[in-house]
KOLFI-201963 format. One record per residue (C-alpha): chain; y, z, x. Coordinates in nm, 3 decimals, m for minus. Layout:
BEGIN
+-------+---------+---------+---------+
| zalum |      yy |      zz |      xx |
+-------+---------+---------+---------+
|     A |       Y |       Z |       X |
...
+-------+---------+---------+---------+
***
This chain:
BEGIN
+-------+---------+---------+---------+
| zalum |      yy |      zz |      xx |
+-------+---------+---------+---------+
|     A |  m5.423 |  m2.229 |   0.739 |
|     A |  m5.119 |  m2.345 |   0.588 |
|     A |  m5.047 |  m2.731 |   0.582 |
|     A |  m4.741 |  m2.920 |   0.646 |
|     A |  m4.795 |  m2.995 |   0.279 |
|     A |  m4.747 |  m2.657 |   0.135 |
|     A |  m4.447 |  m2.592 |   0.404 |
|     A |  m4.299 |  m2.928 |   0.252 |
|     A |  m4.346 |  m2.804 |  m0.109 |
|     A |  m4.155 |  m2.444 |  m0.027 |
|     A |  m3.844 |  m2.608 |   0.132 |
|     A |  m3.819 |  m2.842 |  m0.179 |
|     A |  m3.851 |  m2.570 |  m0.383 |
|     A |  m3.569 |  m2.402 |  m0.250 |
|     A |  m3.385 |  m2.721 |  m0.163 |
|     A |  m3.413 |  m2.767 |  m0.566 |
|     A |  m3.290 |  m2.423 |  m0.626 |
|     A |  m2.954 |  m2.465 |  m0.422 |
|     A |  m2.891 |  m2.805 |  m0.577 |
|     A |  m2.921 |  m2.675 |  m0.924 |
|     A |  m2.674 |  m2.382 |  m0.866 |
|     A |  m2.453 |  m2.607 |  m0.731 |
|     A |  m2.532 |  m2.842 |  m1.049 |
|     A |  m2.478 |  m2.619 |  m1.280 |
|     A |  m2.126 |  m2.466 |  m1.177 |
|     A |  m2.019 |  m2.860 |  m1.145 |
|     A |  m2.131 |  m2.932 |  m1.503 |
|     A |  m1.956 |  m2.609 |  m1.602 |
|     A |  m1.652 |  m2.655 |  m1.453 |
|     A |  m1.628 |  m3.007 |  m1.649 |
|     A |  m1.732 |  m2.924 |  m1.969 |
|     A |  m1.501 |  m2.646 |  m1.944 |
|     A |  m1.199 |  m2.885 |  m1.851 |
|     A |  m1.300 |  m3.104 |  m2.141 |
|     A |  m1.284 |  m2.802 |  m2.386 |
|     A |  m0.950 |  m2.679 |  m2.242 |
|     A |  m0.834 |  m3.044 |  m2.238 |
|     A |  m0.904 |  m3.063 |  m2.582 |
|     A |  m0.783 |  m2.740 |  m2.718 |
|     A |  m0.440 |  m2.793 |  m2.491 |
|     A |  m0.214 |  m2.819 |  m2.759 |
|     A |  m0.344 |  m2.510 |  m2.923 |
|     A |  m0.222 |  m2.350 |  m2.557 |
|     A |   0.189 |  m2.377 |  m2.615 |
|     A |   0.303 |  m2.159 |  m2.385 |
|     A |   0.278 |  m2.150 |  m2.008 |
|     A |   0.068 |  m1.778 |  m2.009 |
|     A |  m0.157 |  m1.916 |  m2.252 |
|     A |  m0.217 |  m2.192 |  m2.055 |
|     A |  m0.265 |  m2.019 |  m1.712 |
|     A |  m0.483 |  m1.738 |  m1.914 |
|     A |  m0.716 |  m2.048 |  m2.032 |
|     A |  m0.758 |  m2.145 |  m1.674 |
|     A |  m0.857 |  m1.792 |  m1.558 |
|     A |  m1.089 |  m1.809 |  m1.808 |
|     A |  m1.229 |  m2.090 |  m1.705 |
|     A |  m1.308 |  m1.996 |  m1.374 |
|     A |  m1.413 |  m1.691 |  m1.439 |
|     A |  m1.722 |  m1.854 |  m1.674 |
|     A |  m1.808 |  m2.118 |  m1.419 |
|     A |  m1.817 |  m1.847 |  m1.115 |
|     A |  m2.043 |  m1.624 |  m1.374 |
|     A |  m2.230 |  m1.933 |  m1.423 |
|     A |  m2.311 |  m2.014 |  m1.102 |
|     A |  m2.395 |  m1.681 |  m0.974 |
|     A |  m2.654 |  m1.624 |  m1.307 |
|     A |  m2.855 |  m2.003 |  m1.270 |
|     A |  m2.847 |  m1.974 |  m0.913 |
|     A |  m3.050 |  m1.587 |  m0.870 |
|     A |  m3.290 |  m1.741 |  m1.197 |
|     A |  m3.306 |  m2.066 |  m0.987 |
|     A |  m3.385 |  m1.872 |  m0.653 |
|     A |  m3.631 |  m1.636 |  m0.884 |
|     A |  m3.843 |  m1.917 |  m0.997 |
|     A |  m3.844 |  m2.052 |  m0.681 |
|     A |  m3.997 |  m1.753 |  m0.457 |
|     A |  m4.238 |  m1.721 |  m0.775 |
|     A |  m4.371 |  m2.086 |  m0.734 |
|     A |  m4.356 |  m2.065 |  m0.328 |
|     A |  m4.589 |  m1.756 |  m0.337 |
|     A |  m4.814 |  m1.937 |  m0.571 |
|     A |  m4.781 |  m2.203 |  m0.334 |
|     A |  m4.858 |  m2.012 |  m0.050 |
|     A |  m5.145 |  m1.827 |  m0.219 |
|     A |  m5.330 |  m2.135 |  m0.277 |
|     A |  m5.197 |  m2.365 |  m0.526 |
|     A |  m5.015 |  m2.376 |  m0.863 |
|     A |  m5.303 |  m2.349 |  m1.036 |
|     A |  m5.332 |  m1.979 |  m0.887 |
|     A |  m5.022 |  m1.922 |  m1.065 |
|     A |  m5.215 |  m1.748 |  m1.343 |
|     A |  m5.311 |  m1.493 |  m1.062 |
|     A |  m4.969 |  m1.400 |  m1.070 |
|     A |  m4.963 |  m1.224 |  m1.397 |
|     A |  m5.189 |  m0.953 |  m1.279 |
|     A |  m4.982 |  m0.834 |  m1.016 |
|     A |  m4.700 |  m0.744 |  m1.339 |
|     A |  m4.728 |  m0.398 |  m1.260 |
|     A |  m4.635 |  m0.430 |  m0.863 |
|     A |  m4.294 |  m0.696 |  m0.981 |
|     A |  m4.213 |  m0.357 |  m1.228 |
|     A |  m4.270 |  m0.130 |  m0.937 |
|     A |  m4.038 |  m0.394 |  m0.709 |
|     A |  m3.754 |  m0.353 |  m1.015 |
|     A |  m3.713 |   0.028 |  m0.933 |
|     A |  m3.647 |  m0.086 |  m0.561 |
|     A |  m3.371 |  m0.324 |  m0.651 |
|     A |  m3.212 |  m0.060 |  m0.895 |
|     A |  m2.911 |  m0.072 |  m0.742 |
|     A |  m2.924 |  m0.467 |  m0.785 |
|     A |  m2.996 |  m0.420 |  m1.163 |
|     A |  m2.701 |  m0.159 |  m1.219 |
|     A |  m2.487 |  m0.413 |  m1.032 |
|     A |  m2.582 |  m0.682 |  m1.290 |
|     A |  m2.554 |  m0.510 |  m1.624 |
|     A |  m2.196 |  m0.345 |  m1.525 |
|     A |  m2.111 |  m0.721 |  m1.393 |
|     A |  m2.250 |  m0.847 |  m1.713 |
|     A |  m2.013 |  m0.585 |  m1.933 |
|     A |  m1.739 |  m0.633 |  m1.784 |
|     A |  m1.798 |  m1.029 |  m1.844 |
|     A |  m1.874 |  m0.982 |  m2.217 |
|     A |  m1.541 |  m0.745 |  m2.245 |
|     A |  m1.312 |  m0.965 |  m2.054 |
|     A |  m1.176 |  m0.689 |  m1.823 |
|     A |  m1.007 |  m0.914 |  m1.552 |
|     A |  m1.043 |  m1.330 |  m1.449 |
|     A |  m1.010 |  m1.497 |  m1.159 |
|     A |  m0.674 |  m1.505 |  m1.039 |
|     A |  m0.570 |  m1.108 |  m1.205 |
|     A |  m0.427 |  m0.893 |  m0.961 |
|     A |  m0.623 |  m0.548 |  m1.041 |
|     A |  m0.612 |  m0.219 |  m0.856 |
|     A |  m0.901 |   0.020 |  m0.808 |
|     A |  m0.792 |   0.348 |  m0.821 |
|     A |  m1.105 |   0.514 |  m0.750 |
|     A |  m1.168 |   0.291 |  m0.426 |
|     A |  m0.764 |   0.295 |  m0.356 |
|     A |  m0.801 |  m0.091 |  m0.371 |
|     A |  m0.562 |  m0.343 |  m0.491 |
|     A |  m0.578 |  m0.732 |  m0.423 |
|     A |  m0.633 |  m1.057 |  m0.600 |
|     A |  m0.989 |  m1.176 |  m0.806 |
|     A |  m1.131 |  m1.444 |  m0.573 |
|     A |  m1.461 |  m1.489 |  m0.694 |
|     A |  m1.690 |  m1.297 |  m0.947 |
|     A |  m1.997 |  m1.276 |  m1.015 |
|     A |  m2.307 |  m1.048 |  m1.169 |
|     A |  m2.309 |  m0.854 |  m0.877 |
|     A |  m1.973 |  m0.834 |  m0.752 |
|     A |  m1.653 |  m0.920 |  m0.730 |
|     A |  m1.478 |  m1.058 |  m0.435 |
|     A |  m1.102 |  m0.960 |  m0.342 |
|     A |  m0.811 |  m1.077 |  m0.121 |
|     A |  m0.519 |  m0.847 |   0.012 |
|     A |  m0.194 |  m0.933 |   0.081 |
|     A |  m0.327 |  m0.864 |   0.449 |
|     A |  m0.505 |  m1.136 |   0.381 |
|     A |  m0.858 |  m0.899 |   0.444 |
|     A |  m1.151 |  m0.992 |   0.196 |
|     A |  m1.331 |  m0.706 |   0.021 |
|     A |  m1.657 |  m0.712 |  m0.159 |
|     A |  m1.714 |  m0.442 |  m0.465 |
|     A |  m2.016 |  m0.407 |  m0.616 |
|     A |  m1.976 |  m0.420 |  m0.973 |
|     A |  m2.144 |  m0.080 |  m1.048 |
|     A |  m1.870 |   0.099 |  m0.861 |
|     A |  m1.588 |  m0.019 |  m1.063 |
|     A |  m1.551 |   0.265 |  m1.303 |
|     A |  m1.230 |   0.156 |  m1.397 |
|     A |  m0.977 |  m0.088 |  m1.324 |
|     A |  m0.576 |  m0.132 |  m1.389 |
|     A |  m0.462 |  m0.536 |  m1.453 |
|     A |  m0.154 |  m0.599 |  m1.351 |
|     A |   0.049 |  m0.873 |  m1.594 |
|     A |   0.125 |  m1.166 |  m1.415 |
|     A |   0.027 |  m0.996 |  m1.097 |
|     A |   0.371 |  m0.890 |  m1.019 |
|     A |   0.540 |  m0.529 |  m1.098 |
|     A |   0.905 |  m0.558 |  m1.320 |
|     A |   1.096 |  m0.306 |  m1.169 |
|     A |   1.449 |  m0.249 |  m1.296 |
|     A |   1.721 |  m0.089 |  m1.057 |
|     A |   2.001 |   0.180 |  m1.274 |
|     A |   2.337 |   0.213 |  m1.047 |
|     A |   2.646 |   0.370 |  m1.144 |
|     A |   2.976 |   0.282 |  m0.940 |
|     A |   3.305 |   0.401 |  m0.959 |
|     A |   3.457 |  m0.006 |  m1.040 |
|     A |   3.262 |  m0.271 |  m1.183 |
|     A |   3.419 |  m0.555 |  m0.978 |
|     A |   3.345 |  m0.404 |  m0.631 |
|     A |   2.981 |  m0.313 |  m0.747 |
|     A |   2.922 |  m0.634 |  m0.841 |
|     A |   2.979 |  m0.747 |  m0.515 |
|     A |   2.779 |  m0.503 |  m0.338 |
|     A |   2.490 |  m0.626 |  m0.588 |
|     A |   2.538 |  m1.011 |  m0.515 |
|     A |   2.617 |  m0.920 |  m0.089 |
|     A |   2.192 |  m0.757 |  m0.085 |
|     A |   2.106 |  m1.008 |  m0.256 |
|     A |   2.158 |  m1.264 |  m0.058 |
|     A |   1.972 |  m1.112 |   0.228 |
|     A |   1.635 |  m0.993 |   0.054 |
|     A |   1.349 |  m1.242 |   0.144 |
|     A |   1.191 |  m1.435 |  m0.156 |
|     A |   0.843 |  m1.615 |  m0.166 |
|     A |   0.449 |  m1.519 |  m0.285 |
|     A |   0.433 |  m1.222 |  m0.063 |
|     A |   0.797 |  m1.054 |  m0.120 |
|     A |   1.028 |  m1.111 |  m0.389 |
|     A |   0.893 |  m1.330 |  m0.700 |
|     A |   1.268 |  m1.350 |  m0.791 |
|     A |   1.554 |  m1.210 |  m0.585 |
|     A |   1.727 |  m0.862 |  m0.758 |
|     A |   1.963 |  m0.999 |  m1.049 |
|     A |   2.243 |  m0.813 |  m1.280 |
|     A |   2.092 |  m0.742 |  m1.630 |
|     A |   2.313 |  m0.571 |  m1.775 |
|     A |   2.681 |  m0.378 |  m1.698 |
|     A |   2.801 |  m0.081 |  m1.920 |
|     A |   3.132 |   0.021 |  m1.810 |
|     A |   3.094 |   0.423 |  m1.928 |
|     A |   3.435 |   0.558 |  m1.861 |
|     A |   3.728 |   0.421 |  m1.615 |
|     A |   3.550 |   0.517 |  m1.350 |
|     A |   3.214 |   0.480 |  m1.421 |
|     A |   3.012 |   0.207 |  m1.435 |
|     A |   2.654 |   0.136 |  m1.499 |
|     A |   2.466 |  m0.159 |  m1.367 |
|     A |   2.144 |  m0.224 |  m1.442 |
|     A |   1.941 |  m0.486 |  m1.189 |
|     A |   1.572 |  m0.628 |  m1.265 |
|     A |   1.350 |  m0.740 |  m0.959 |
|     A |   0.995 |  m0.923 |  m0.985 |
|     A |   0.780 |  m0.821 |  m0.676 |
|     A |   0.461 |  m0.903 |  m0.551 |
|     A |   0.195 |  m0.585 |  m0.644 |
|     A |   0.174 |  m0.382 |  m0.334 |
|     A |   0.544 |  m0.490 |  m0.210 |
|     A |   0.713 |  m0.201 |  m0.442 |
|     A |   0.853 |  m0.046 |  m0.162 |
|     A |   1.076 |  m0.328 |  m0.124 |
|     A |   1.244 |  m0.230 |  m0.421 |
|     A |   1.170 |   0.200 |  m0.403 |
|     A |   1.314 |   0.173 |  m0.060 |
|     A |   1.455 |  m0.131 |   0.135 |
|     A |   1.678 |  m0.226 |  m0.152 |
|     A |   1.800 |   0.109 |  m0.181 |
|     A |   1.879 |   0.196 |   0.144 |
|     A |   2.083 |  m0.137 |   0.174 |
|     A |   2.282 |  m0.084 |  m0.143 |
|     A |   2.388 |   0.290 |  m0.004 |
|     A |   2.441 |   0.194 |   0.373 |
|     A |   2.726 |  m0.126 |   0.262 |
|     A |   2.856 |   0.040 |  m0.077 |
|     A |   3.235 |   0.164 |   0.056 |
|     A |   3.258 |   0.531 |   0.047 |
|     A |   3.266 |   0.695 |  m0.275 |
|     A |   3.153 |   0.368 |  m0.499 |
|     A |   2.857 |   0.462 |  m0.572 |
|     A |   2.861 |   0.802 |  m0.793 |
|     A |   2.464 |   0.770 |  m0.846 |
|     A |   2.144 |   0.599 |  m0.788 |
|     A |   2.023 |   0.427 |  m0.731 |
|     A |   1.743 |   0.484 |  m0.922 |
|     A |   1.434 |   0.255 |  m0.946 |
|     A |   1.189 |   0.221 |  m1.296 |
|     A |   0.884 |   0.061 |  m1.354 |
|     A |   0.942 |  m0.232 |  m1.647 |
|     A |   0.696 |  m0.349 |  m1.897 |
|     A |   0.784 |  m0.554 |  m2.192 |
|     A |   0.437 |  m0.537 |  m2.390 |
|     A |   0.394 |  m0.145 |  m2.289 |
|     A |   0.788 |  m0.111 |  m2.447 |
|     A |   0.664 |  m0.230 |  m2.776 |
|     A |   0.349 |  m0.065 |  m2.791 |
|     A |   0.576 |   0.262 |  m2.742 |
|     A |   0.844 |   0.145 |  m2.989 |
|     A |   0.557 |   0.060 |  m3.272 |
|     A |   0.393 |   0.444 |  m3.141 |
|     A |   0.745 |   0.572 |  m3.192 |
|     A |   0.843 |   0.396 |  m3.527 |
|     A |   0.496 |   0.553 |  m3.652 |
|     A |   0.582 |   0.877 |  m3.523 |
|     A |   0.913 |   0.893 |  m3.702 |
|     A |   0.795 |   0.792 |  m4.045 |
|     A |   0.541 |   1.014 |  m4.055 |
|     A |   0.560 |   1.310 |  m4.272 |
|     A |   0.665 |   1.629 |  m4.140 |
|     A |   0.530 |   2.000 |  m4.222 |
|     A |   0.778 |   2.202 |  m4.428 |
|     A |   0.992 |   2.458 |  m4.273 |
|     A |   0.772 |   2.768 |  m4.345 |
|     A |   0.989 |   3.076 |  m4.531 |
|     A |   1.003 |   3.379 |  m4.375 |
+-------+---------+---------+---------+
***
């Protein structure tokens, strides 16, 4: 019959386990801070900087996860030695190899989870703090926490989802976490479409949810007499397009005066870093060498 002693050995065991899990992501987290505090001035700009502390985060939650399952391993190994009769039985252990093996083919699913989690570590496809969308799933929210296994997301509804790593085929990052969305209008006079512009904007809603940054004149190309173009930029939230698409819109046509707007408008998605990959595509494209004209 089991003694108090054994029972008091297990719960230390374990008790040792959580504390070094907790351990480790502490010592982590500071001798990450030192190393970012230290390579700060290599880290100019503000992206680089917040991209440094995703990082970080991203290694100390992958840290934590990874010592604490070994920690919690070595722990149910030495409590079932324990149990069994002793740490000296330990050796006793070894023989039952073939029945851990036979255990690993019942946590497959555990191990799949753990290799994709470990890829997508090693590759660097998101960090804590990326907004990233799941097209497979339909999801879309905000990295909370990561680990081996899975990776934990927020909403804008504010609902928490839990993906298993091995069913993240793919995923889309968005920059920044917001979506640059640029607005084309064309008005009949400049002056009076200007107004209309600066009249919505003043009653769109700004903050973390809505609008980043209120709708804002970009550019104005006056065509003809009576045409105009105005072109408007607008930072949004991921998953708040529609206030763009369709709210913004809507209020430009309902208080334009009749006949000021000729058309639009008419919403595009913005990226500056996909706008220079095309341009560098393009550029190649056009100094390539073309196929002579064939005779006939």
């Amino acid at each position: 019959m089991l003694d108090m002693l054994h029972l008091l050995t297990v719960a230390c065991l374990f008790a040792g386990a959580w504390l070094i899990s907790r351990g480790a992501a502490y010592v982590a987290r500071k001798v990450l801070s030192w190393h970012d505090r230290h390579t700060q001035a290599a880290a100019a700009t503000v992206d680089l900087r917040i991209a440094n502390v995703k990082r970080r985060e991203t290694t100390v939650a992958v840290i934590r996860a990874t010592i604490a399952y070994a920690a919690f391993a070595v722990a149910i190994v030495l409590s079932a030695a324990q149990l069994a009769g002793g740490l000296s039985k330990l050796t006793t252990l070894v023989g039952a190899s073939f029945v851990i093996i036979l255990a690993g083919f019942a946590v497959q699913r555990v191990l799949m989870d753990v290799i994709a989690g470990t890829m997508m570590f090693v590759e660097r496809w998101y960090a804590v703090g990326d907004t990233i969308a799941i097209p497979t799933l339909e999801l879309q929210g905000i990295v909370e926490d990561v680990s081996l296994r899975r990776t934990k997301l927020r909403t804008l509804d504010g609902e928490t989802i839990q993906v298993s790593n091995s069913q993240i085929p793919a995923v889309r990052v968005l920059p920044e976490g917001l979506k640059e969305l640029a607005v084309e209008l064309f008005v009949t006079e400049r002056e009076s479409g200007e107004n209309l512009v600066r009249a919505a904007q003043r009653i769109l809603p700004e903050g973390p949810t809505t609008f980043a940054r209120r709708p804002w004149i970009e550019e104005v190309n006056e065509l003809d007499e009576r045409l105009v173009r105005i072109r408007l930029r607008a930072s949004v939230v991921a998953g708040r397009e529609w206030l763009v698409e369709g709210f913004l819109s809507d209020l430009l046509k309902e208080r334009a005066d009749e006949g000021l707007i000729v058309h639009g408008p008419v919403v595009l998605t913005v990226d500056e870093q996909a706008a220079r990959s095309f341009a560098r595509a393009s550029a190649a494209t056009r100094w390539a060498p073309r196929p002579a004209p064939q005779q006939t």
